[in-house]
C-alpha positions as CSV (number, residue, x, y, z in Angstrom):
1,X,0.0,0.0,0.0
2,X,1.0,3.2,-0.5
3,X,2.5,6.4,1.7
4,X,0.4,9.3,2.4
5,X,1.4,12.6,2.7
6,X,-1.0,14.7,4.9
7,X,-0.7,18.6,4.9
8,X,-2.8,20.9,6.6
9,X,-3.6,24.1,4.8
10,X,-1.1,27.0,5.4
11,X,-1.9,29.5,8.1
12,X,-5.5,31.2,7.5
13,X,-7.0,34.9,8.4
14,X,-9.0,32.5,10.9
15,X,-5.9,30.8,12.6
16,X,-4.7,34.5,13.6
17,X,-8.1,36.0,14.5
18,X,-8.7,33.3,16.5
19,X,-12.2,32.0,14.7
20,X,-13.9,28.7,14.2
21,X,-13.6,29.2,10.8
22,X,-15.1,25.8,10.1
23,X,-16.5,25.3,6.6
24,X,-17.1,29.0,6.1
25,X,-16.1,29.9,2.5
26,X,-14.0,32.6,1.5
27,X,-11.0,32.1,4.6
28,X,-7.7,32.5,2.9
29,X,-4.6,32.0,3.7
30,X,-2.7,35.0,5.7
31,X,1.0,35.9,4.8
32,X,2.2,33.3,6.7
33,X,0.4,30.7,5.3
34,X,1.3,32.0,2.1
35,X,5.0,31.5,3.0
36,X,3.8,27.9,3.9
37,X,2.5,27.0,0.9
38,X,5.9,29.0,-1.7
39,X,7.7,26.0,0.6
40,X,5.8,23.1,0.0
41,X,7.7,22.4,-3.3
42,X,11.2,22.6,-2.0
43,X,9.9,20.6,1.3
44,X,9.1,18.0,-1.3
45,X,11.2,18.4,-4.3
46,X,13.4,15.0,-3.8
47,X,9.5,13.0,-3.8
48,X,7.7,12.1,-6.4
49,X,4.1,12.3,-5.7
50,X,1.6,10.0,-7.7
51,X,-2.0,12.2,-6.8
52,X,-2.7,14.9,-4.8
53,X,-6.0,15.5,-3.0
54,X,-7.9,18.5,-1.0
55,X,-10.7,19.6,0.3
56,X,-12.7,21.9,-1.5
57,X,-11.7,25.0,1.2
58,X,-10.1,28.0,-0.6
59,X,-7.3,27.5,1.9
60,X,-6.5,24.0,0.8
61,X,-6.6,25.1,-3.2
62,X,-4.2,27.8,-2.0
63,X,-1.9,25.6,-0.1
64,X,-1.4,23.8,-3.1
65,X,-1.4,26.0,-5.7
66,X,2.6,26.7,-6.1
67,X,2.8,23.2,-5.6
68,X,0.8,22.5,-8.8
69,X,2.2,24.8,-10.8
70,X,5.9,23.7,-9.7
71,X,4.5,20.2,-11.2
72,X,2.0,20.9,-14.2
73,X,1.9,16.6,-14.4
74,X,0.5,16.8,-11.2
75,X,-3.3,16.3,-11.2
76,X,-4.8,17.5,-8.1
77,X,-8.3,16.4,-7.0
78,X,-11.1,17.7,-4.5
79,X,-12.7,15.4,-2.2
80,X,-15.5,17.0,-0.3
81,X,-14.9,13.7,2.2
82,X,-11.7,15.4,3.5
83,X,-13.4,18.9,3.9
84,X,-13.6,20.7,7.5
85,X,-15.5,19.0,10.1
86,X,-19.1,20.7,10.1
87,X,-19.1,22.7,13.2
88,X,-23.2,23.3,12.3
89,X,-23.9,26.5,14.8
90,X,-20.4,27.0,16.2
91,X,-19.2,27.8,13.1
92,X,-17.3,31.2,12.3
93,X,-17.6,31.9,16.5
94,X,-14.6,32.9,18.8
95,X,-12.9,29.6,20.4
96,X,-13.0,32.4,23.2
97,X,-16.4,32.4,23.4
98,X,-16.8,28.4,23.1
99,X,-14.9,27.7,26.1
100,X,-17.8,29.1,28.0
101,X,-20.2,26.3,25.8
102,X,-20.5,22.8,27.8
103,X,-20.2,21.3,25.2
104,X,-16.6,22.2,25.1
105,X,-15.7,19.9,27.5
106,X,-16.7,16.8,25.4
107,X,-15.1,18.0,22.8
108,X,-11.5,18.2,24.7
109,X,-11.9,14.8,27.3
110,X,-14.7,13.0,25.2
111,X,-14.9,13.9,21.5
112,X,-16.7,10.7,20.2
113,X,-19.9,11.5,21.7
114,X,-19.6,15.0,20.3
115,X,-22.3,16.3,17.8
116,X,-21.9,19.7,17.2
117,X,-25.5,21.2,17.3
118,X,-26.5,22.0,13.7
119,X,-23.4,19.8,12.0
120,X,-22.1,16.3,12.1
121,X,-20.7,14.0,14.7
122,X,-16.8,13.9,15.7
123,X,-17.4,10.3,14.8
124,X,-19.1,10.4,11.5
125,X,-16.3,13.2,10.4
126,X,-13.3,10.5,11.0
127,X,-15.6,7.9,9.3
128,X,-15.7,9.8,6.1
129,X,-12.0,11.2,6.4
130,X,-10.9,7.4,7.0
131,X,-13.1,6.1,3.6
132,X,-11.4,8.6,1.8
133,X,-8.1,7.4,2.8
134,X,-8.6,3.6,2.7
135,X,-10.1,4.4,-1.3
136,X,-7.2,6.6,-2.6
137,X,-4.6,3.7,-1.1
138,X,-6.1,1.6,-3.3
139,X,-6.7,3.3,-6.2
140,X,-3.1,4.8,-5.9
141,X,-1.9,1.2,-5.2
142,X,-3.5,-0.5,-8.2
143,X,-2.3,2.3,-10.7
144,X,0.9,3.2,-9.5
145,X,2.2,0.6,-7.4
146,X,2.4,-0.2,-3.6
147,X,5.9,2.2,-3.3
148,X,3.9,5.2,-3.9
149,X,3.4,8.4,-2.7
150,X,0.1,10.6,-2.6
151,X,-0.4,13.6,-0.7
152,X,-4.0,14.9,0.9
153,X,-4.5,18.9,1.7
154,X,-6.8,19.0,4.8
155,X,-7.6,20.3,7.9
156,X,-6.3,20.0,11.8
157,X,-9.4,17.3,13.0
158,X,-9.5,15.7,10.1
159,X,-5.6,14.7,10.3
160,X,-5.6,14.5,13.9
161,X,-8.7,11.8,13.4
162,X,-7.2,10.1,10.7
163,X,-3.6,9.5,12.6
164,X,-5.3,8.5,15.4
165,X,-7.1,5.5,13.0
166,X,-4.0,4.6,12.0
167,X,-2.5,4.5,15.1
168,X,-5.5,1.8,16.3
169,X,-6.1,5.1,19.1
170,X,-10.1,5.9,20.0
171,X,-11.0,9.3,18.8
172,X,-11.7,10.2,22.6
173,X,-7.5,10.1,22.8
174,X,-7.0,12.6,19.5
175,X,-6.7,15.2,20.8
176,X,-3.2,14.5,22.1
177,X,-2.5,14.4,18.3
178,X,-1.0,18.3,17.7
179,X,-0.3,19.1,13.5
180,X,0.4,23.0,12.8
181,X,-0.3,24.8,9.6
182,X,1.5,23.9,7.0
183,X,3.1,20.6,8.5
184,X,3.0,17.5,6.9
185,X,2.1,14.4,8.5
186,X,3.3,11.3,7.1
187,X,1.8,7.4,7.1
188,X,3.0,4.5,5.5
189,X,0.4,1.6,4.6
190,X,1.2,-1.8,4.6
191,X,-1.1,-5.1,4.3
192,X,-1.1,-5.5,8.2
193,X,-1.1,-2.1,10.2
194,X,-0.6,1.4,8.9
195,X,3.0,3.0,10.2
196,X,3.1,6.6,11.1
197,X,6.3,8.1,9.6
198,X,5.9,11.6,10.3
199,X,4.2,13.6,12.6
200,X,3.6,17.3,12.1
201,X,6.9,17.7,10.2
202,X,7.9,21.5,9.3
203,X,10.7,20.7,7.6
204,X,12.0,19.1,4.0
205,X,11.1,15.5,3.2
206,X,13.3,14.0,1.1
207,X,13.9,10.7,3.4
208,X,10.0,10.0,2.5
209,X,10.9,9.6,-1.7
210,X,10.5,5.9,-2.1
211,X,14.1,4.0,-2.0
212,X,15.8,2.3,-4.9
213,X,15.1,-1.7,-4.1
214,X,18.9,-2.5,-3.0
215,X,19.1,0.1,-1.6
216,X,15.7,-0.6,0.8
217,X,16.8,-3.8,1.1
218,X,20.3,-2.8,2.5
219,X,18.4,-0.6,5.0
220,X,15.8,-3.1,6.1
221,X,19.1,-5.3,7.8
222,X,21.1,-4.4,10.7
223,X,24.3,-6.0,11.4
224,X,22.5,-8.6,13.1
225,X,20.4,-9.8,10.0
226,X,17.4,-8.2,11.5
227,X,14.8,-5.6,10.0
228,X,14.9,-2.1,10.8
229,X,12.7,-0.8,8.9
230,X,8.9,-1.7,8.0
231,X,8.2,-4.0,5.4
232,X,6.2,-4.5,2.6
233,X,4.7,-7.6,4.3
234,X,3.8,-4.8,8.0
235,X,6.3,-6.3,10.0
236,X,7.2,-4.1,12.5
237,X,10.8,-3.6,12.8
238,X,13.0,-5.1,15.0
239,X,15.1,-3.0,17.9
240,X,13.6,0.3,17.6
241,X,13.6,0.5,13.9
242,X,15.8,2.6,11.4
């Protein structure tokens, strides 16, 4: 299976002004999230990327906008099952004001009972994010091969929920999961368990490009004979990895 590359958006008006900004169309990125997104194609220059997906948020398309046009091959697709969670009547509010909403408290100690009054469920928004993901593996899988890489544009919750499925973690433990702006969050899938490679990464990525085959399997073997790094079959490896 393949490796996913998850970025969330550059830095929005919303992220500074401290709003909910939710699925509320129109937030763009601020100058900081601009600087994000000029990065994203030097942070990634030494990986080829097979697909790249977002959510349908201006802030996405503009995270991934010089991306695209540093790779005009690139064909970039929306997925509406990776958009925002809907935050229904809490969108667009202050977080200051919602700390005063009881409902705030699920939300921090016991989001999987959360519905947000007026949107969708905390459960039914990692449900849709986690579809999304298991498709795209295997359509990326059958038509490019199980070494891979595609890359998803998204949003904080929707990461954080979808690490947390791949780390076998219940959604009331996600938010321990912290991924800034502009960071990329990297998971490798394999036939048994998912691997997570990189968490909330800032900075370049070119250990991620998939390795030449002697060359993986001279890394997979420590002096010892053992693996190091995961395989293609989801063995874990062996003495704290590579």
């Amino acid at each position: 299976m393949p490796t996913l590359l998850l970025v969330r958006h550059g830095r929005s008006t919303a992220n500074t002004s401290g709003l909910l900004a939710g699925r509320t169309p129109g937030v763009a990125l601020d100058e900081k999230g601009e600087a994000q997104a000029a990065a994203l194609p030097v942070r990634l220059a030494a990986v080829p990327l097979a697909a790249a997906v977002r959510s349908p948020l201006l802030r996405c398309r503009q995270t991934l906008q010089p991306l695209a046009a540093a790779r005009p091959e690139l064909t970039v697709t929306e997925d509406e099952r990776i958009a925002e969670c809907d935050y229904g009547d809490w969108t667009n509010r202050k977080l200051s004001e919602l700390l005063d909403e009881p409902l705030m408290a699920a939300v921090q100690q016991h989001p999987g009972s959360v519905a947000f009054p007026g949107g969708e469920t905390m459960r039914g928004m990692q449900q849709r994010a986690v579809d999304a993901v298991r498709e795209w593996n295997e359509r990326v899988s059958d038509e490019y091969g199980p070494e891979a890489v595609y890359l998803m544009c998204s949003h904080g919750d929707i990461i954080k929920s979808v690490v947390a499925d791949a780390l076998g973690m219940h959604l009331d433990l996600f938010q321990r999961v912290s991924v800034e702006p502009g960071s990329v969050t990297a998971i490798r899938y394999t036939t048994l368990r998912p691997f997570l490679v990189r968490l909330g990464d800032t900075g370049r990525l070119d250990s991620l490009a998939p390795r030449e085959p002697d060359a993986a399997a001279s890394a997979s073997q420590d002096q010892a004979g053992a693996s190091t790094v995961p395989g293609e079959d989801g063995n874990a490896a062996v003495g704290g990895g590579a």
